[in-house]
LODREN-140117 format. One record per residue (C-alpha): x, y, z. Coordinates in Angstrom, 1 decimal. Each point is the difference from the previous one (the first is absolute). Example, Ala and Ser with C-alpha at 12.3 -4.5 7.8 and 13.67 -1.06 7.14 Angstrom:
# residues 2
     c1     c2     c3
   12.3   -4.5    7.8
    1.4    3.4   -0.7
This chain:
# residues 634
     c1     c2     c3
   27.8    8.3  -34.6
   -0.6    0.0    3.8
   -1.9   -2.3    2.1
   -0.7   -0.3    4.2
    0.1   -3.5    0.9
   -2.3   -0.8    3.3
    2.5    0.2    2.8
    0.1    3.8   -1.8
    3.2   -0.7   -1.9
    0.6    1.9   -3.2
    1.5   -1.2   -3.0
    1.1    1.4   -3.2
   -0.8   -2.7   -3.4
    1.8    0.2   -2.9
   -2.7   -0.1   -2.7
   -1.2   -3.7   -1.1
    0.7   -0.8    3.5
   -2.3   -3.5    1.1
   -1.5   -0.6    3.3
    1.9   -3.1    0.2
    3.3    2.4   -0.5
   -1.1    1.9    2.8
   -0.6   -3.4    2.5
    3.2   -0.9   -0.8
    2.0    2.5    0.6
   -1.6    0.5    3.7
    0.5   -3.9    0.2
    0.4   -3.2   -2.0
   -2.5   -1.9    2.8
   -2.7    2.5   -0.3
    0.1   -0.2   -3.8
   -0.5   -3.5    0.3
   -2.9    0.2    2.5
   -1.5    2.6   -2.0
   -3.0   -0.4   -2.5
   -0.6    3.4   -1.3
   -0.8    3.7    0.8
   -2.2    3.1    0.4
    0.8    3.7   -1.0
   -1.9    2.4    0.7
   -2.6   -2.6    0.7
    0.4   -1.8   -3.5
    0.5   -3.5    0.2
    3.5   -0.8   -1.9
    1.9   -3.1   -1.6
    3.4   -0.4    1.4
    1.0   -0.2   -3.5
   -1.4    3.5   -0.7
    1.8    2.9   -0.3
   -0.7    3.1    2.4
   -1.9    2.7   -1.5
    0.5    3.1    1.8
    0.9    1.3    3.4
   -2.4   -1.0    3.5
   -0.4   -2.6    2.4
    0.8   -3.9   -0.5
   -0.9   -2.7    1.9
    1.5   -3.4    0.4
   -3.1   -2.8    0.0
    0.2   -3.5    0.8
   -1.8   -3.1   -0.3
   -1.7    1.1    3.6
   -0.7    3.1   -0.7
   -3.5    0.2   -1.3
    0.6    1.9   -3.2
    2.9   -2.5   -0.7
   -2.7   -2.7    0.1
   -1.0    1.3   -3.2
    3.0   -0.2   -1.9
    0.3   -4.3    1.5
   -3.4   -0.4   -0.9
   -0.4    1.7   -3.6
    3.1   -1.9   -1.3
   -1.5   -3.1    1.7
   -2.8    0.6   -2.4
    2.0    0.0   -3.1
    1.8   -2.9    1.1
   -3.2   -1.6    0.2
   -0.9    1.2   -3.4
    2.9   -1.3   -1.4
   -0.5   -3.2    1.4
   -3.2   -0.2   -1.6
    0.7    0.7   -3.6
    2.9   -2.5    0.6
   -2.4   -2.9    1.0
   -3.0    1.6   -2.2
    1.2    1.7   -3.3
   -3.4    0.8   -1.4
   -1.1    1.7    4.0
   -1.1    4.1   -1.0
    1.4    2.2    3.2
   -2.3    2.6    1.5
    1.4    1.5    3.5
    2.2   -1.1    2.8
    0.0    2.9    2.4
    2.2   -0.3    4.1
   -3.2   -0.1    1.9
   -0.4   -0.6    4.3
    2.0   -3.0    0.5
    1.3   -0.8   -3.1
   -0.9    0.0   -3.6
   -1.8   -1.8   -3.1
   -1.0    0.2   -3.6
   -2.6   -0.1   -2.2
    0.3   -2.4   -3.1
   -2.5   -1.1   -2.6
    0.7   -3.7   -1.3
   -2.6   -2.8   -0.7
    1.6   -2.3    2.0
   -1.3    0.2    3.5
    3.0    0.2    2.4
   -0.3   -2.8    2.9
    1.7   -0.4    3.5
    2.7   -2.2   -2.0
    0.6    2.5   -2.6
    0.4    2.8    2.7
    3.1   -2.7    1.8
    1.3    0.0   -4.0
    0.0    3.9   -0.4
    1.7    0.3    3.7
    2.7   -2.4   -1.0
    0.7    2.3   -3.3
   -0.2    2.8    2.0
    2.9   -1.2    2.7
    2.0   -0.7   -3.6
    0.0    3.4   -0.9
    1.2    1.3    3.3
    3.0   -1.9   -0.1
    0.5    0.9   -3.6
    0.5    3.8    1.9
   -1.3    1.5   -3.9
    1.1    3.5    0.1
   -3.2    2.8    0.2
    0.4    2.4   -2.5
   -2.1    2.9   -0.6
   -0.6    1.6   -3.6
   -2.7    2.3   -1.5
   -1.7    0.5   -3.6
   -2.2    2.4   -1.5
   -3.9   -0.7    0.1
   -0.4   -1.3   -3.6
    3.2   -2.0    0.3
   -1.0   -1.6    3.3
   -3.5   -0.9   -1.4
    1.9   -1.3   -2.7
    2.5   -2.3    2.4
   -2.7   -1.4    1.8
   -2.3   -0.6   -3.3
    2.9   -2.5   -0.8
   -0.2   -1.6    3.5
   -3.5   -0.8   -0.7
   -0.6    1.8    3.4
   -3.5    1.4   -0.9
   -0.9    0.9    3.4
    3.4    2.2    0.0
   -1.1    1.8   -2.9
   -3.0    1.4    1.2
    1.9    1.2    2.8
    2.3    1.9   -1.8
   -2.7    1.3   -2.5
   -1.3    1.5    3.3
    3.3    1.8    1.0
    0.6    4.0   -0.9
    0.7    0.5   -3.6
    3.9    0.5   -0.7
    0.8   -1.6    3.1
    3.0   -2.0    1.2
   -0.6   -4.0    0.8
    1.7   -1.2    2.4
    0.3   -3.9   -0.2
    2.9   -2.3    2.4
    1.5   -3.0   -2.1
    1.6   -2.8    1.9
    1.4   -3.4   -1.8
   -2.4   -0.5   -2.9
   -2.6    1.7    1.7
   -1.4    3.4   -0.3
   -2.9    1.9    1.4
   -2.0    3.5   -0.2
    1.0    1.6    3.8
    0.4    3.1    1.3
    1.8   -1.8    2.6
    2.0    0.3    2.7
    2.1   -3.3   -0.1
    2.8   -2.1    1.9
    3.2    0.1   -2.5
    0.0   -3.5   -0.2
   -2.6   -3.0    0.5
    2.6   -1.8    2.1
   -0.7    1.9    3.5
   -3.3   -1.6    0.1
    0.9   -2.3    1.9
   -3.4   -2.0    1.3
   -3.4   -0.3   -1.8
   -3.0   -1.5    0.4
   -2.9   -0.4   -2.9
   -3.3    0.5    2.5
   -2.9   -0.3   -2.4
   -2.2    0.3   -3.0
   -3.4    2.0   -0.1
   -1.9    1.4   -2.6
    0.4    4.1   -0.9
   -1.7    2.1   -3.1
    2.1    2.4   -2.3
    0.5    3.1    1.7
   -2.9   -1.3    2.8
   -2.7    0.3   -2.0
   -2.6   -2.9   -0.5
   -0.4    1.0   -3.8
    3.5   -0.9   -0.8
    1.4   -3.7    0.1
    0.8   -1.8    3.0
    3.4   -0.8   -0.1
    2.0   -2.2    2.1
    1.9    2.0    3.4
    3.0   -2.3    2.0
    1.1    1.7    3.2
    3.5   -0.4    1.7
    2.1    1.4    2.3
    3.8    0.0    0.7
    2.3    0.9    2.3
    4.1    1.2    0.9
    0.2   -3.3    2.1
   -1.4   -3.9    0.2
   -1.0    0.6    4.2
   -1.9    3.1   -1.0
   -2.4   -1.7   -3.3
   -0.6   -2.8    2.9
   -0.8    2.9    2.7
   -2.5    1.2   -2.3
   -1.6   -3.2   -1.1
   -0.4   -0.9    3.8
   -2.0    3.3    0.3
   -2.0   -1.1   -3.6
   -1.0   -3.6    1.9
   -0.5    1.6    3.1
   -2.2    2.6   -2.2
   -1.8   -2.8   -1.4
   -1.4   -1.6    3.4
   -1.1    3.1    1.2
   -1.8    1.0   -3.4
   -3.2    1.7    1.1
   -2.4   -2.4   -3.0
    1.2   -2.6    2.1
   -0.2    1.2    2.9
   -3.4    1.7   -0.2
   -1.3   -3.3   -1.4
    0.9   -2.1    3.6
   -1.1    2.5    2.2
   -3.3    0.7   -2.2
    0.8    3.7   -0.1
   -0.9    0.6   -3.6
   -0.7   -1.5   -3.4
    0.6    1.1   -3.7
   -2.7   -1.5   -2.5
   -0.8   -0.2   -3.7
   -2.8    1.7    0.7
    1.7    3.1    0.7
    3.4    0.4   -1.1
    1.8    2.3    1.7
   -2.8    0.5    2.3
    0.8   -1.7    3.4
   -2.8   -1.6    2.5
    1.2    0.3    3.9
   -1.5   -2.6    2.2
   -0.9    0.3    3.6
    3.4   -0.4    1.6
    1.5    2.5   -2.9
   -2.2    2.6    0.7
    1.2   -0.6    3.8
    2.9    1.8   -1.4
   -1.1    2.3   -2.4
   -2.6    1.9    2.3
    3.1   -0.3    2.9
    2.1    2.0   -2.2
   -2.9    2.2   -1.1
   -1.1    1.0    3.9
    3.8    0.6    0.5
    0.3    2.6   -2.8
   -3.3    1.7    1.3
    1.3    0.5    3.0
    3.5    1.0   -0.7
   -1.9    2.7   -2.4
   -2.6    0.8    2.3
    3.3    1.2    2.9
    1.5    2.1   -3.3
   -3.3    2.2   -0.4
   -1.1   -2.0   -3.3
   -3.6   -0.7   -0.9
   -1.3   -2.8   -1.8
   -1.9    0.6   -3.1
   -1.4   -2.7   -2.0
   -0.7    1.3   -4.0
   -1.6   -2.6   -2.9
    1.8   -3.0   -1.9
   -1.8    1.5   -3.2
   -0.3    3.5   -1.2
   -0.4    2.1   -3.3
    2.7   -0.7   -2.9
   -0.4    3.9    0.3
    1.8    0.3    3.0
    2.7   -2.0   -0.7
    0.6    2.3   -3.5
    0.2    2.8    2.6
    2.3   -2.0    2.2
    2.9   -0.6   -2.6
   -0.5   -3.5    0.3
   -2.2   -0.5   -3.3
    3.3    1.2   -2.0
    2.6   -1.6    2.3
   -1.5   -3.1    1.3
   -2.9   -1.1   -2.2
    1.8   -3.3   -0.9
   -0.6   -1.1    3.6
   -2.9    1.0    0.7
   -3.6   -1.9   -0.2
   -3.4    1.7   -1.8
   -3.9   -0.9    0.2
   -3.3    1.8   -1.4
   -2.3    1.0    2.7
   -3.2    1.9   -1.2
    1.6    0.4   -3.8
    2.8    1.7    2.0
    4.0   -0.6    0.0
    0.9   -1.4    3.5
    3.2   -1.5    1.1
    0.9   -2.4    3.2
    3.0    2.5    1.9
    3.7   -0.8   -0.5
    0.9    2.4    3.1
   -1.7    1.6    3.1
    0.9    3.7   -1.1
   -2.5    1.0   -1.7
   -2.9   -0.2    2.1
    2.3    1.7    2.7
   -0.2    2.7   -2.0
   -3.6    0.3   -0.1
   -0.8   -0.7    3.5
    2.6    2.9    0.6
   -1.9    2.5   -2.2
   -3.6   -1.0    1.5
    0.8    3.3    1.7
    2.1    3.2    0.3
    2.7   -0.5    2.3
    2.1    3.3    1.8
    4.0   -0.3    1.1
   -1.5   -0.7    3.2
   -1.3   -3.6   -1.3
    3.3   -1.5   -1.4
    1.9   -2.0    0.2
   -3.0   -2.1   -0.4
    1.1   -3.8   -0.4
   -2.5   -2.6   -1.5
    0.5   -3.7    0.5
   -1.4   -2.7   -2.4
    0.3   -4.2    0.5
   -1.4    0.7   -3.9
   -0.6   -3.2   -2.3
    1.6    0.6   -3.4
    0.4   -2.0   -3.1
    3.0   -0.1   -2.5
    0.1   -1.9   -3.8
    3.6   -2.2    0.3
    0.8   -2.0   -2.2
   -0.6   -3.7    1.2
    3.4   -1.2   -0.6
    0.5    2.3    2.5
   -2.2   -0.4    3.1
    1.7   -1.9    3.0
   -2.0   -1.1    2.8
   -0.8    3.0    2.1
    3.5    1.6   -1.2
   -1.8    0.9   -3.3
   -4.0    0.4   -0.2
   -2.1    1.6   -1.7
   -2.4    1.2    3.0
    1.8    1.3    3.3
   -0.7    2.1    3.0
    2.0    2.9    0.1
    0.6    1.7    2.9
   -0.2    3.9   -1.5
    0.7    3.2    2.1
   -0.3    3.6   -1.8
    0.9    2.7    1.3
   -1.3    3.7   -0.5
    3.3    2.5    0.9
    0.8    3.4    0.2
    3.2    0.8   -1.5
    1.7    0.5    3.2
   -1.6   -3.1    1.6
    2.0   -2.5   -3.0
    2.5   -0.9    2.2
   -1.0   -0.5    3.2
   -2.4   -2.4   -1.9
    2.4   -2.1   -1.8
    2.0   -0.2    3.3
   -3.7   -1.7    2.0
   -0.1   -2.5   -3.0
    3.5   -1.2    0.0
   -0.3   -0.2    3.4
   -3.2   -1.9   -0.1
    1.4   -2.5   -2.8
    3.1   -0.6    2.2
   -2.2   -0.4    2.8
   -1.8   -2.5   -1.5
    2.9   -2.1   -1.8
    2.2   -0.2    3.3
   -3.1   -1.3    1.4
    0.2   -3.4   -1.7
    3.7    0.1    0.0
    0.9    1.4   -3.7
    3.1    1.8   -1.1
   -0.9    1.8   -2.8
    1.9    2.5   -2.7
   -1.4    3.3   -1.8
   -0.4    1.1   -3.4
   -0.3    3.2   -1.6
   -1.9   -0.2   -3.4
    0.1    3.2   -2.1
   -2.3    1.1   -3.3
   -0.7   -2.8   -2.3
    0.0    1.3   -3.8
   -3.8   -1.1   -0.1
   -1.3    3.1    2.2
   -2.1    3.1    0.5
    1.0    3.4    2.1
    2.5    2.2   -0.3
    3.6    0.1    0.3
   -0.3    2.7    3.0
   -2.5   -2.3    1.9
    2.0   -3.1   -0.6
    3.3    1.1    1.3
   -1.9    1.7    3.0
   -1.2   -3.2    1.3
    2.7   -2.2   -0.3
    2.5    3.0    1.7
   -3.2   -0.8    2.7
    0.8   -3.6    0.4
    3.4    0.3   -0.3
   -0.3    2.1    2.8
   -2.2   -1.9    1.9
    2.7   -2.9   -0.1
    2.7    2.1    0.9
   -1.4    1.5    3.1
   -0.5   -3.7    1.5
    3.3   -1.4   -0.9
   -1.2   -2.6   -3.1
    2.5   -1.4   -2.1
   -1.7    0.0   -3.5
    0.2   -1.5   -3.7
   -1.3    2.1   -3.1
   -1.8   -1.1   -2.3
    0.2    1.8   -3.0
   -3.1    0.5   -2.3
   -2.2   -2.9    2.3
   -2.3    2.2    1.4
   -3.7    0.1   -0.2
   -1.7    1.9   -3.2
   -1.5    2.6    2.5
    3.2    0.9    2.6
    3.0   -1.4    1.4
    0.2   -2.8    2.7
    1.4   -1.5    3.4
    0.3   -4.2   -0.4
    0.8   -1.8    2.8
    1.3   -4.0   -0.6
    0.3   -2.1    3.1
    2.4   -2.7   -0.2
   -1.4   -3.3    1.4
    2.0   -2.8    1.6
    0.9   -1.6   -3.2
    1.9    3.5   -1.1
   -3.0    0.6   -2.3
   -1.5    3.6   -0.5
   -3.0    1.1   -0.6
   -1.6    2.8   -0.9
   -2.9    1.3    2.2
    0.0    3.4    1.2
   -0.4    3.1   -2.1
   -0.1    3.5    0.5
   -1.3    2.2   -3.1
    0.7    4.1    0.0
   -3.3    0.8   -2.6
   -0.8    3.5   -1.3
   -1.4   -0.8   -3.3
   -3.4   -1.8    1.8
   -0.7    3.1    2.4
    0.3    2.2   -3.3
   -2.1   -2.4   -2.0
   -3.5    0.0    2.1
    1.0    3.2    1.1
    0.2   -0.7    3.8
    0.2    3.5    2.1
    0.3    1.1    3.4
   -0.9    3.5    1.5
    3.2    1.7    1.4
    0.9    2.8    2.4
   -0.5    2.5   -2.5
   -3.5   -1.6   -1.1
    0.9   -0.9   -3.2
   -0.3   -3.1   -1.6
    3.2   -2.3    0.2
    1.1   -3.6   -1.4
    1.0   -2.5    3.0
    2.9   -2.4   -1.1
   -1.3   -3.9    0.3
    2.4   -3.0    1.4
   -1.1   -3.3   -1.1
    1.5   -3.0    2.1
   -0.2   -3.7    0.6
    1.5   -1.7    3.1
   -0.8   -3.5   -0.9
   -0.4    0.7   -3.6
   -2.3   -2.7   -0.9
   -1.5   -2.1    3.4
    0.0   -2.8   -1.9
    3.4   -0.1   -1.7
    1.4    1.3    3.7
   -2.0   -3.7    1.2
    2.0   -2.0   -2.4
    3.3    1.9    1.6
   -0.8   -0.5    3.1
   -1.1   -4.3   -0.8
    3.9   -0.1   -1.2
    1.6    2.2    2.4
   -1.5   -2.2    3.3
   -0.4   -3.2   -2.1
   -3.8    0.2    1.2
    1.2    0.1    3.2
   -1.7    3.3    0.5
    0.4    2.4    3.3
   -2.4   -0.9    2.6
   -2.0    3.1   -0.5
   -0.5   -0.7   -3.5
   -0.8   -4.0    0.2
   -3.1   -1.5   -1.5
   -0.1   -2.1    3.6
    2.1    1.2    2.8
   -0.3   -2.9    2.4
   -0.8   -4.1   -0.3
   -1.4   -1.5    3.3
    0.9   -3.4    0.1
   -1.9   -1.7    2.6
    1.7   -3.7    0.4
   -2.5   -2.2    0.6
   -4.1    1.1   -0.1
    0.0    0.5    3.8
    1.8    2.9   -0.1
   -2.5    1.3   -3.2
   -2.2    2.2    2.6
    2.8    1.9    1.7
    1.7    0.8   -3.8
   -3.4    1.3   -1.0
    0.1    2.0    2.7
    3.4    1.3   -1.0
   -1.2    1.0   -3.6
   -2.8    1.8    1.5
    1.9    2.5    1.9
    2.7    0.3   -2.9
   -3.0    0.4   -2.6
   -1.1    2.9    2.7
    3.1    1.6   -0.6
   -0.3    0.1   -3.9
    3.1   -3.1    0.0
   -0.6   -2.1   -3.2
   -0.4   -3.3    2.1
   -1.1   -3.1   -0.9
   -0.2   -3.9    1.7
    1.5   -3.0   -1.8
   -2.3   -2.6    2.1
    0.1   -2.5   -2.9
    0.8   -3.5    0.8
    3.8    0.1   -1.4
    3.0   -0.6    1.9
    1.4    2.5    1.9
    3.4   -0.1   -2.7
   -2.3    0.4   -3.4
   -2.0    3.0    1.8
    3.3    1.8    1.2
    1.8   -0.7   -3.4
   -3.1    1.3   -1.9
   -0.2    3.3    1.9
    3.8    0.7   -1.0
   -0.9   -0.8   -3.8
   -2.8    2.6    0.7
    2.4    2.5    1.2
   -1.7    0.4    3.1
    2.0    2.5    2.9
   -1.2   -2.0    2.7
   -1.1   -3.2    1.6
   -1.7   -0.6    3.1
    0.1   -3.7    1.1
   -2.1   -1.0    3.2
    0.0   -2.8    1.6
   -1.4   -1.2    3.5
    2.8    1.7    1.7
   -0.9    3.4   -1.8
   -3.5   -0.5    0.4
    0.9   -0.5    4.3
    2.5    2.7    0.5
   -2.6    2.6   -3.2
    3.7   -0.1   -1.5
    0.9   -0.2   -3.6
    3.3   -1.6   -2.0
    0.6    2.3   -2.8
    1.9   -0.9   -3.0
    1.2    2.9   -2.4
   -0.1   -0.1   -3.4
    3.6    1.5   -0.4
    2.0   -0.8    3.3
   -1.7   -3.4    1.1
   -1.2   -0.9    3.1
   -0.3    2.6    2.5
   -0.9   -2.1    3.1
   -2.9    0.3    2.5
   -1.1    3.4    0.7
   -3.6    1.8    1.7
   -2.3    0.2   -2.5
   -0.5    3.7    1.0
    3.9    0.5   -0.3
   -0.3   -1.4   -3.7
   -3.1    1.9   -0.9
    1.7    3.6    1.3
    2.7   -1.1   -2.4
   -1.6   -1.1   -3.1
   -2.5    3.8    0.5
    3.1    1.7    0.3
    2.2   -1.4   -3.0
   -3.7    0.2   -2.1
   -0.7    3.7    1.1
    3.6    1.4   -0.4
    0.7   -2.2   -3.1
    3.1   -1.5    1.7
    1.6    3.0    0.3
């Protein structure tokens, strides 16, 4: 067998050749800093042997594939650990997720702070026990039949799930074995630091009709300084948790009375209709119009759609007028029709329709998170009606919109590209057309990109874009979709040069994604401390005594004239409490005046982020503030 390492080295294998063979004979230190390998983009034990000729990579711990093999043997450890300290416990999954891993266990006993510092301390025992991780396989009966014998009831229904005549893979270390398709560190002792993070509840296979069983999350790491690194970031994560945050700033509230359904208050929709005027704008200089379709429409539609067959489990329904209605899950339908109100020619497109549209999504409640996870969200759609020849040069303007936009409030961000899921409608022939078009579109600006096997949407392929905050979390927000099915669904045409009729190609996209969900991101990014353009209240006067009340009146006037969110803090407090209370309300700026400001119509000015600024003109300080509001700091 041949094989091209990455520096573009060949090398011929003797057959049963291991990855760890090949590590070692380029170097005894790189086999020990090694955790597994990739051929030809399959992820490999270092214990496994090569399987034919192509490209192998070397991943570590830092690599993010490697991650995976730290974090999924993590898991087992943990399992392990488990059925050590709780015999009777029935296993369910322990996947390598963001971060670090966890498992799902069913027991009766309900598993407490204390018992999570017991199953740690096993877990540390096993480590240093460095069990061997071996890999063997069994027929589908026979597997069913090994697990049967565990009493692992949850296991058995996952193999009875598996392809008939199939090979099980399973990993046994110590005493301990487990149904895995892997990939896995050769032994548990190079997992080196761990840390049990918590407990939460989580239904078999996510759905609410199945039993809630009990989920423990950890994480682990190569080295001790690194599993402190990260819990710093997780307490620093925790102070700057938008629930939190959003509650002492009165942004927003979530109540029993609508689950899922979040109420903005006053100061929060400060920010939401910022960020909303923002995105008109930006679409408004990029030739988009805004459209604004229904929240409720025919179950008819949505049949037509695709979404009745691939998204009915998430959608809500109501009977209007002994009629099948249902509340909208996504924008894209009534884009549609307000594209076909009329006939369009070539001349017409690209014709680009923007929607802030309200739309609601069934999640499970185990599942909703603040305003991470709702179940009622503005998004902020864009479709866009194409010619063939006019696909690229529109997937260039988005990107360059949605990096426009991220670089704006100082995110990096990385790009996925997610191909056809096997829950899908089209063609082979359109699918492979438009993600050749995105790839392309990526290309031709430079983009480093992921793919995403098989994680598209039901109706095309996509663009996702995940900024990474300043806690190293990512999110997902951005999307770009390629669709062809919806244009051939409702039939959308065009008139072209020849005067025949012609179907246009339709871009969906989100910049923000959801504006609510891109709120909460932006709460933990700043730590409320939000740019001045974006503040609830832009500037605190502070008169010190009630002398100087009049002239700071006068002050807010002129700022209120220029649209600056102002306000006076006249209230009989000291001068300390009023100052320390406009930091805890995040405020950019404070204007104290005293007699000496009032005399000289100077102000002291105190800023939120680099203290205080001294005496200036209060003209000087207004030009300022107008500028860094107007231009967004930029």
């Amino acid at each position: 067998m041949k094989i091209r390492l990455k520096d573009g080295t060949e090398k011929v294998l003797d057959k049963g050749t291991r990855v760890i063979d090949v590590a070692k004979d380029i170097s005894e230190g790189l086999a020990r800093n090694i955790v597994g390998g990739k051929l030809n983009g399959e992820l490999l034990d270092l214990k496994s042997e090569i399987p034919e000729d192509g490209e192998l990579v070397f991943l570590k711990f830092d690599d993010e594939e490697g991650k995976e093999f730290f974090w999924h043997t993590s898991s087992h450890v943990l399992a392990q650990a488990i059925k050590r300290i709780f015999p009777e416990a029935k296993l369910a999954i322990g996947p390598a997720i963001d971060h670090g891993f966890y498992y799902d266990i069913d027991v009766e006993h309900k598993i407490t702070p204390e018992d999570l510092e017991k199953i740690e301390k096993e877990m540390k025992k096993i480590v240093k026990e460095k069990l061997e991780v071996e890999r063997f396989t069994l027929p589908k009966e026979k597997a069913i039949e090994y697990v049967k014998e565990q009493g692992e009831d949850y296991k058995v229904e996952l193999i009875e799930g598996l392809e008939e005549g199939a090979e099980i893979s399973f990993y046994k270390q110590g005493e301990f074995s487990d149904l895995c398709a892997g990939p896995h560190l050769p032994n548990t002792g190079k997992v080196k630091a761990i840390k049990l993070l918590s407990v939460a509840g989580a239904y078999w296979r996510g759905d609410e009709n199945n039993k809630m069983l009990q989920r423990i999350y950890g994480t682990s790491f190569e080295k001790k300084k690194d599993l402190e690194a990260y819990l710093e970031r997780l307490e620093e994560a925790k102070k700057r948790d938008h629930r939190k945050i959003g509650k002492e700033m009165d942004l927003f509230s979530l109540r029993e009375e609508g689950p899922g359904f979040p109420f903005f208050h006053p100061k929060g929709m400060i920010v939401k209709n910022e960020l909303e005027s923002f995105w008109r704008e930006e679409h408004r200089l990029r030739g988009y119009e805004e459209i604004k379709t229904p929240i409720i429409l025919n179950e008819n539609l949505w049949k037509q759609s695709g979404h009745w067959d691939h998204y009915k489990e998430n959608m809500y329904f109501t009977e209007i007028d002994e009629q099948n209605f249902s509340v909208k899950p996504m924008n894209c339908p009534g884009a549609v029709l307000t594209y076909n109100r009329t006939i369009h020619s070539y001349r017409d497109l690209p014709i680009r329709m923007g929607e802030l549209g309200e739309v609601h999504r069934h999640e499970l409640s185990g599942a909703l998170h603040g305003l991470m996870r709702v179940r009622y969200f503005t998004q902020d759609d864009a479709h866009i009606f194409a010619l063939p020849n006019q696909i690229k040069d529109e997937l260039i303007g988005v990107i360059e919109l949605v990096d426009h936009v991220y670089r704006l409030f100082g995110f990096k961000y990385h790009v996925e590209l997610s191909t056809r899921p096997e829950k899908s409608m089209g063609s082979d022939e359109d699918w492979n057309m438009a993600i050749g078009s995105l790839r392309e579109a990526l290309e031709a600006k430079g983009i480093d990109y992921k793919v995403n096997e098989g994680d598209g949407a039901f109706y095309g392929p996509k663009i996702d874009f995940h900024l990474e905050d300043c806690l190293q979390r990512t999110w997902q927000c951005g999307t770009i979709q390629l669709d062809f099915q919806m244009p051939q669904r409702f039939d959308l045409n065009y008139i072209g040069q020849d005067g025949e009729k012609h179907r246009p190609i339709m871009i969906h996209r989100v910049v923000f994604g959801s504006i609510e969900r891109f709120i909460a991101i932006l709460i933990e990014e700043f730590a409320g401390k939000f740019p001045t353009w974006l503040a609830p209240e832009q500037v605190k006067i502070i008169p010190i005594t009630d002398k100087q009340k009049e002239y700071a009146e006068k002050l807010e006037k002129d700022l209120f004239g220029n649209r600056v969110r102002v306000k006076v803090d006249s209230r009989s407090e000291k001068m300390g409490y009023k100052i320390r209370e406009a930091q805890l309300e995040k405020t950019p700026y404070m204007l104290i005046v005293g007699e000496k400001e009032v005399e000289s119509g100077m102000v002291s000015v105190r800023s939120r982020d680099k203290g205080e600024l001294g005496t200036m003109e209060f003209s000087t300080f207004k030009d300022s503030l107008l500028q860094e509001i107007n231009f967004k700091g930029q």
